[in-house]
N, CA, C and O atoms as a GROMACS GRO file, in nm:
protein
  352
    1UNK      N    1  -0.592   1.363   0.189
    1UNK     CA    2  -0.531   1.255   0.264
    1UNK      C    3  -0.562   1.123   0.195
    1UNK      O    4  -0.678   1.093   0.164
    2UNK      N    5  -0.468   1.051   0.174
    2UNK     CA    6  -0.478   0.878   0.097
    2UNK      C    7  -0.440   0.816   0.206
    2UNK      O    8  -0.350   0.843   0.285
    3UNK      N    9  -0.544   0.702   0.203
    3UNK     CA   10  -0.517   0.626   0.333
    3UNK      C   11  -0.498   0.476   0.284
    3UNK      O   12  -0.584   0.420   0.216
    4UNK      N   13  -0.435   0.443   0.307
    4UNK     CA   14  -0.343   0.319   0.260
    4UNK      C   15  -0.319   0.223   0.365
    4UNK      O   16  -0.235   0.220   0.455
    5UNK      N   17  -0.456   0.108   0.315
    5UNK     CA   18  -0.446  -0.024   0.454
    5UNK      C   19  -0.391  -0.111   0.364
    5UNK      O   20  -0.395  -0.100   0.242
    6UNK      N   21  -0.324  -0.230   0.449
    6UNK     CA   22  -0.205  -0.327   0.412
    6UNK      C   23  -0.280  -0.454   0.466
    6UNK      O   24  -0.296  -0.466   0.588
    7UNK      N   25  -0.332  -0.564   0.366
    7UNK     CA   26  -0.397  -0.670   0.513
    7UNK      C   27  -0.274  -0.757   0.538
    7UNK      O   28  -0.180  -0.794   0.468
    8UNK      N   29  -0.307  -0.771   0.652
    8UNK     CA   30  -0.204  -0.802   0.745
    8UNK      C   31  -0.310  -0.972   0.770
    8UNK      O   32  -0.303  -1.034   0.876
    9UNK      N   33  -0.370  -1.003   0.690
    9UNK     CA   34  -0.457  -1.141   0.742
    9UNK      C   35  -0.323  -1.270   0.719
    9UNK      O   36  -0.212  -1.256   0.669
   10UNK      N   37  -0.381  -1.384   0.772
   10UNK     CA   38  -0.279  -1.471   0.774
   10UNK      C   39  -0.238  -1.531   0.653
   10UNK      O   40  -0.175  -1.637   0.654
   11UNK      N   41  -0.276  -1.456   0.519
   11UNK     CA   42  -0.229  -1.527   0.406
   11UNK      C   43  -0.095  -1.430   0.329
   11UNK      O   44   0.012  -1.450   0.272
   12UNK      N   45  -0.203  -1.285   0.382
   12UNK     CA   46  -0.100  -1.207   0.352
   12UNK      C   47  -0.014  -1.183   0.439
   12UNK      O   48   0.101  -1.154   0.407
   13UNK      N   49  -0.049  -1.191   0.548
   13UNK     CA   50   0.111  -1.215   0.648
   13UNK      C   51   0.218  -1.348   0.586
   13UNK      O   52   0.338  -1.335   0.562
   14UNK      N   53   0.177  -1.411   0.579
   14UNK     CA   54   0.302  -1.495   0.526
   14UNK      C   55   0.296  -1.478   0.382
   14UNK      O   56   0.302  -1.592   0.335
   15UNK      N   57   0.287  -1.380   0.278
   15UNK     CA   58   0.316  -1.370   0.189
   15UNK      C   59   0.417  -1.271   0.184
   15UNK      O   60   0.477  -1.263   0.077
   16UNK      N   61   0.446  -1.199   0.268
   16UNK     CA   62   0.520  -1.063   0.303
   16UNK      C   63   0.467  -0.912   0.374
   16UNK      O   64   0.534  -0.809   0.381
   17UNK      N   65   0.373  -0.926   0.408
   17UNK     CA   66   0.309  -0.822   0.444
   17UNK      C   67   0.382  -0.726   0.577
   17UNK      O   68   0.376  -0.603   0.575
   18UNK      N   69   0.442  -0.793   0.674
   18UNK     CA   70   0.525  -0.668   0.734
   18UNK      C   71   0.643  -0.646   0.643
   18UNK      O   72   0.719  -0.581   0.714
   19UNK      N   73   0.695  -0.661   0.538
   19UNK     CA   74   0.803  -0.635   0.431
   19UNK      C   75   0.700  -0.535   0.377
   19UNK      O   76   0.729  -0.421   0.413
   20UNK      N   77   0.614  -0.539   0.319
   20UNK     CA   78   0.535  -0.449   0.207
   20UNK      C   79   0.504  -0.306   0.351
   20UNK      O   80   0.504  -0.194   0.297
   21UNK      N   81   0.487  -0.300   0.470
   21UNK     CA   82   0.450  -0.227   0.532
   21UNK      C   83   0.581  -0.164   0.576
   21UNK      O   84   0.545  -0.055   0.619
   22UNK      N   85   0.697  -0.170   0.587
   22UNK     CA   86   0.834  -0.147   0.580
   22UNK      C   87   0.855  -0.075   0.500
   22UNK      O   88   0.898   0.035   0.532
   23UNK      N   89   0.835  -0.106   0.363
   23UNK     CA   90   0.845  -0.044   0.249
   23UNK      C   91   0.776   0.043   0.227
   23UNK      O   92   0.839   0.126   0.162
   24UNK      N   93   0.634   0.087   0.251
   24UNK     CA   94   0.540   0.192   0.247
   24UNK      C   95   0.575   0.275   0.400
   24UNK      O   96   0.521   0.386   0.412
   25UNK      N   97   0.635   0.241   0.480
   25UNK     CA   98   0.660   0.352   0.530
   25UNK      C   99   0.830   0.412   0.548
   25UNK      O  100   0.848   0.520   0.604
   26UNK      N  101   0.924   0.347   0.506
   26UNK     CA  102   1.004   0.412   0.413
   26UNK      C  103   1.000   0.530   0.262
   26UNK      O  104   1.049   0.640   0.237
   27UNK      N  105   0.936   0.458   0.210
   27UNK     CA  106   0.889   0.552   0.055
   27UNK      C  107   0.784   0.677   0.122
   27UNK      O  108   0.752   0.764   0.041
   28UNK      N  109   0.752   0.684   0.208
   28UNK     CA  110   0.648   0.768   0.291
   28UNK      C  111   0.738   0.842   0.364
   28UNK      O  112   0.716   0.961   0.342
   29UNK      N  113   0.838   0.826   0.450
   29UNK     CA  114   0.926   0.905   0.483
   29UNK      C  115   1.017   0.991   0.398
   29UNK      O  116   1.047   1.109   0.418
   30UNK      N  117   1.065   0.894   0.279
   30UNK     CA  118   1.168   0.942   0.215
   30UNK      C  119   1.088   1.041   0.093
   30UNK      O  120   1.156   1.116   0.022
   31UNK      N  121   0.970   1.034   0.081
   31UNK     CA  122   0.899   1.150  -0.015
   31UNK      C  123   0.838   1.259   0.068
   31UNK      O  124   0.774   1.358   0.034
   32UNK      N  125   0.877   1.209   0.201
   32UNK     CA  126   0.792   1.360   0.371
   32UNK      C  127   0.652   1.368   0.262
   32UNK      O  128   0.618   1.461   0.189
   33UNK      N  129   0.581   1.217   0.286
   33UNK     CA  130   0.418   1.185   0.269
   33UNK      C  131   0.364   1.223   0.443
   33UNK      O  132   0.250   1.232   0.489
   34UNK      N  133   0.479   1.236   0.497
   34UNK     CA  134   0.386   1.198   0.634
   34UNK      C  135   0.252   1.254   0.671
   34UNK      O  136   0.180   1.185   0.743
   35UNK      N  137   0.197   1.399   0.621
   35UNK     CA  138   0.089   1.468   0.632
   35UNK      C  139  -0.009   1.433   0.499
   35UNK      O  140  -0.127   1.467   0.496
   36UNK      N  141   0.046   1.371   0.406
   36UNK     CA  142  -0.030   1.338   0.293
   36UNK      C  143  -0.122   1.177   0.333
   36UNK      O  144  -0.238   1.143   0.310
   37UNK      N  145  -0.011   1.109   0.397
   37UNK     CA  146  -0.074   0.944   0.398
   37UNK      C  147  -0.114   0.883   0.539
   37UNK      O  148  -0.056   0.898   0.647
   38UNK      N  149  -0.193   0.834   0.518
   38UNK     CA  150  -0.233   0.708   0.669
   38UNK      C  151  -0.235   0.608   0.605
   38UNK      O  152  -0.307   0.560   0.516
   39UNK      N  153  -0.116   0.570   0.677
   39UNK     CA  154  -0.109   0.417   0.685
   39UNK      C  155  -0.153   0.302   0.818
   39UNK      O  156  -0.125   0.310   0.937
   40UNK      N  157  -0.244   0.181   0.732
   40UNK     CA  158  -0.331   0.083   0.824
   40UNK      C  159  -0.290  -0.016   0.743
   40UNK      O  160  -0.246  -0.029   0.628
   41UNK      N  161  -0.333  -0.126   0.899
   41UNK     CA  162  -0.315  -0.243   0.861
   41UNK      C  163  -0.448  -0.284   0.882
   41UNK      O  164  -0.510  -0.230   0.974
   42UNK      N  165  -0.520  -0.402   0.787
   42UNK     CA  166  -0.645  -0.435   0.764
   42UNK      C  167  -0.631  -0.592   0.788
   42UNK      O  168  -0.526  -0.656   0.778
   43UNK      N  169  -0.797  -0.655   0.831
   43UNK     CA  170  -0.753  -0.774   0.814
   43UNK      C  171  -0.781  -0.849   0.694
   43UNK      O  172  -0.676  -0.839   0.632
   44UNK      N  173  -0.860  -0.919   0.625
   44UNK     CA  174  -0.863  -0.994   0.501
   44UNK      C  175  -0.976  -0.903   0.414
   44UNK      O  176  -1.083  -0.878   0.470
   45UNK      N  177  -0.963  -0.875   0.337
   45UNK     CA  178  -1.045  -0.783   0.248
   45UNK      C  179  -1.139  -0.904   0.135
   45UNK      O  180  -1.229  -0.864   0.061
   46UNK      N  181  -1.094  -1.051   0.144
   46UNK     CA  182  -1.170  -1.130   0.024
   46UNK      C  183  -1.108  -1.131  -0.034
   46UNK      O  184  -1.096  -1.250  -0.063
   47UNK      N  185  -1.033  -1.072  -0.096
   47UNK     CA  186  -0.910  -1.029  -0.190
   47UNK      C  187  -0.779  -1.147  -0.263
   47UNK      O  188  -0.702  -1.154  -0.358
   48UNK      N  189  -0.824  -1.230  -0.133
   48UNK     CA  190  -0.624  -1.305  -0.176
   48UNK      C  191  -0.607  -1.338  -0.288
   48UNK      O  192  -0.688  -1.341  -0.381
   49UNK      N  193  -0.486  -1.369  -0.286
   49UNK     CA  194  -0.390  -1.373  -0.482
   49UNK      C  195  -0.303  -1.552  -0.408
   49UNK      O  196  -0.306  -1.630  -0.313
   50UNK      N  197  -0.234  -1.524  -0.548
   50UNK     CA  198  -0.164  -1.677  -0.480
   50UNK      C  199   0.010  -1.581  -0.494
   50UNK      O  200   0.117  -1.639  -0.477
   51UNK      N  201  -0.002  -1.436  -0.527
   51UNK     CA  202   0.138  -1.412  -0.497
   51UNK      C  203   0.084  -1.256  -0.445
   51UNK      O  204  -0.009  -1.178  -0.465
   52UNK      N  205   0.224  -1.270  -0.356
   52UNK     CA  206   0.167  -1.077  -0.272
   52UNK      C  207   0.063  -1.005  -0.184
   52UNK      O  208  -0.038  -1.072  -0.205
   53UNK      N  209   0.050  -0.964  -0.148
   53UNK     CA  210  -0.011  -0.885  -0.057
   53UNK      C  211  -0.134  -0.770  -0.094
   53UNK      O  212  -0.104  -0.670  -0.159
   54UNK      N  213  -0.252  -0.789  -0.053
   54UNK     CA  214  -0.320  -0.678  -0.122
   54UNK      C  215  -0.331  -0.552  -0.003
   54UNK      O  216  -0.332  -0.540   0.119
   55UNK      N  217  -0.337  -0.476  -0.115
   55UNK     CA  218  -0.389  -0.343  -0.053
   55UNK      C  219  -0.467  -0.220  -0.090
   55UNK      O  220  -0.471  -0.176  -0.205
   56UNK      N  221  -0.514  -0.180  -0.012
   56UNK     CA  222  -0.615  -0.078  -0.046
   56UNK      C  223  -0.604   0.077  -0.013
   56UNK      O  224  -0.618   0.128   0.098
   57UNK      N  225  -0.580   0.138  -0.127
   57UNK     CA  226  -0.553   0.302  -0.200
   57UNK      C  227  -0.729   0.366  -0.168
   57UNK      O  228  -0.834   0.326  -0.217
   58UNK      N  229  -0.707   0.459  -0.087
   58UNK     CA  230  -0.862   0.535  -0.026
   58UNK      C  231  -0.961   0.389  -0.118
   58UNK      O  232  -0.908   0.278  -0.119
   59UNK      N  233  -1.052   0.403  -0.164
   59UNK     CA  234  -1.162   0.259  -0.237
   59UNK      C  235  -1.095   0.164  -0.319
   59UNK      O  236  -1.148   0.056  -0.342
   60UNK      N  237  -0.981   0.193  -0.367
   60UNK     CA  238  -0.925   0.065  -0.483
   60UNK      C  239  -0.839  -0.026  -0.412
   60UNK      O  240  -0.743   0.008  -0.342
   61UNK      N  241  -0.885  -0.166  -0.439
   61UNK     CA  242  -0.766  -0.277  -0.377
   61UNK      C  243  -0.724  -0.308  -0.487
   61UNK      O  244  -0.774  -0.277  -0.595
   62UNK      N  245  -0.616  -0.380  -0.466
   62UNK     CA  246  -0.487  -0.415  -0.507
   62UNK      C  247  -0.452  -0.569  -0.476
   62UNK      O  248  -0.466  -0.607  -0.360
   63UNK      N  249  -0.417  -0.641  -0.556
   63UNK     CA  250  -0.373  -0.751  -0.557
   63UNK      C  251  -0.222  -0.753  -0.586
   63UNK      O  252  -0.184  -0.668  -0.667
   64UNK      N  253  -0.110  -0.852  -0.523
   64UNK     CA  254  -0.013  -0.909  -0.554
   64UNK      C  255   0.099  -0.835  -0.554
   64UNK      O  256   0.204  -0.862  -0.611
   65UNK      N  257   0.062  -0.693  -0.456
   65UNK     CA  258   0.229  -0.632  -0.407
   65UNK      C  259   0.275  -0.736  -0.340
   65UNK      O  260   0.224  -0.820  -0.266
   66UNK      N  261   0.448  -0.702  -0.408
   66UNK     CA  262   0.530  -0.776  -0.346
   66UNK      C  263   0.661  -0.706  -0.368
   66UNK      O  264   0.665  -0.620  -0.456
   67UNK      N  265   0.751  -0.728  -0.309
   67UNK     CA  266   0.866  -0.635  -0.266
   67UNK      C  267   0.932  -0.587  -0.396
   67UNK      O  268   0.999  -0.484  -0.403
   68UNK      N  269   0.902  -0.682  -0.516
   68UNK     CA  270   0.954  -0.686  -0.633
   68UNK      C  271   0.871  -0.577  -0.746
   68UNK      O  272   0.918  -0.548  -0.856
   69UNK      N  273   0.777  -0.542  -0.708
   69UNK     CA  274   0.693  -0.482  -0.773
   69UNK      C  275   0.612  -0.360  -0.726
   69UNK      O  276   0.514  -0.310  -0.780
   70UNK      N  277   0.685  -0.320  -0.599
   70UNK     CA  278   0.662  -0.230  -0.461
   70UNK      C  279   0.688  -0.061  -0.532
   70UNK      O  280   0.587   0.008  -0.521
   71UNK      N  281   0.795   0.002  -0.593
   71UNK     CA  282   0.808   0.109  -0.613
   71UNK      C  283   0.752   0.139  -0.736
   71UNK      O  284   0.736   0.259  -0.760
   72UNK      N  285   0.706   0.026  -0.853
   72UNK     CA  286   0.605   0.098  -0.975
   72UNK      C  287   0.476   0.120  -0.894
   72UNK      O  288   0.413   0.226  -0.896
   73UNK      N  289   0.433  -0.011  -0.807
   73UNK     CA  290   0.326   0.034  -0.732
   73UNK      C  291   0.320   0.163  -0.684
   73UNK      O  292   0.232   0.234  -0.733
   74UNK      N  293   0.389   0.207  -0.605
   74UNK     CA  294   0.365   0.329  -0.519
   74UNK      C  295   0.416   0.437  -0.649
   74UNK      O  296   0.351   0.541  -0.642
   75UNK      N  297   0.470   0.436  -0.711
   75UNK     CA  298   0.485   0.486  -0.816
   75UNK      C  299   0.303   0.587  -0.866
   75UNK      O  300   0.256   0.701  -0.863
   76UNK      N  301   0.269   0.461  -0.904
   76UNK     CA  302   0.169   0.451  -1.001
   76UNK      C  303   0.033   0.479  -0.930
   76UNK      O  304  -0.050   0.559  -0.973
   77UNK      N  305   0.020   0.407  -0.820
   77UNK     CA  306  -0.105   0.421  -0.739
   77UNK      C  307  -0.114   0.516  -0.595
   77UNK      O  308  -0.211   0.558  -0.532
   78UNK      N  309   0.005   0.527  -0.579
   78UNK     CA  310   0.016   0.637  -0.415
   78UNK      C  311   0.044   0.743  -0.461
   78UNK      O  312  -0.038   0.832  -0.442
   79UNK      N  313   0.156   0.773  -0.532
   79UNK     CA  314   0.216   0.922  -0.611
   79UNK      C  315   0.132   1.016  -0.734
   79UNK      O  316   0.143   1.137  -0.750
   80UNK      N  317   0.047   0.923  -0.811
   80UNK     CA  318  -0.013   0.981  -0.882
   80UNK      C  319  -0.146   1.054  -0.779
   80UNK      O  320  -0.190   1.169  -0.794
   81UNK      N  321  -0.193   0.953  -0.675
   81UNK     CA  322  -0.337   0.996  -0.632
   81UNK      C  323  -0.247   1.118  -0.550
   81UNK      O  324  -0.306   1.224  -0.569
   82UNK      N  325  -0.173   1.130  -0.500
   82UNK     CA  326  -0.097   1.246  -0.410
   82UNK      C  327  -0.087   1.384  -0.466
   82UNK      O  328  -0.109   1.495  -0.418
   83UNK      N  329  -0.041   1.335  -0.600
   83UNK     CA  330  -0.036   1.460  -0.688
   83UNK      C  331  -0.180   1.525  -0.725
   83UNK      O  332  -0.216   1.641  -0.705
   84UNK      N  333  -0.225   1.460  -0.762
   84UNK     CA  334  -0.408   1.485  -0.801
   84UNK      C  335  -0.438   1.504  -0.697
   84UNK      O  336  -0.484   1.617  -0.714
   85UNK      N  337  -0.453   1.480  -0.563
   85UNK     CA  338  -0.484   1.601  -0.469
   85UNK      C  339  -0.463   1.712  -0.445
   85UNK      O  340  -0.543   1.795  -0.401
   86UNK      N  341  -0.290   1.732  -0.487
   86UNK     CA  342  -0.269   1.863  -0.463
   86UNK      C  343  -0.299   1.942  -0.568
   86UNK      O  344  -0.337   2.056  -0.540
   87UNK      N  345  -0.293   1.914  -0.680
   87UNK     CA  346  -0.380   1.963  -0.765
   87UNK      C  347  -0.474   2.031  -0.780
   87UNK      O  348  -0.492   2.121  -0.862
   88UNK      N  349  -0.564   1.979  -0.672
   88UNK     CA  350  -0.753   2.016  -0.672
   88UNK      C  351  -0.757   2.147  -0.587
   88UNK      O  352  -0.865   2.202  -0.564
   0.00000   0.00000   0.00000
């Protein structure tokens, strides 16, 4: 299971953060992640960027998702760790 929190704090809320949480649970439906992923919303992790939204993959955060850069993300950091689970 990859559990995938979104902060939802007030910097990343107005940076896009219910857009980035839209989008992760679309790409989560449309790959039927639903038994693979938990998805959370977090509040400020320390983290902020001056573009995007961070988020955090089971221990790794993430700086500067943004709608534009949303499917290499999940690409790269949700799909690979998904696969390497099933893997093991």
């Amino acid at each position: 299971m990859v559990i995938i929190q979104i902060c939802v704090g007030s910097s990343c809320h107005i940076k896009g953060s219910p857009e980035i949480i839209s989008l992760f649970q679309k790409a989560i439906e449309a790959y039927h992640l639903e038994d693979d992923i938990t998805l959370a919303g977090s509040f400020c992790t320390g983290k902020c960027n001056r573009l995007g939204v961070t988020v955090q993959v089971d221990d790794d955060i993430y700086t500067g998702i943004t709608k534009e850069n949303f499917k290499e993300f999940f690409e790269e950091h949700v799909m690979k760790k998904i696969e390497t689970e099933r893997n093991n």
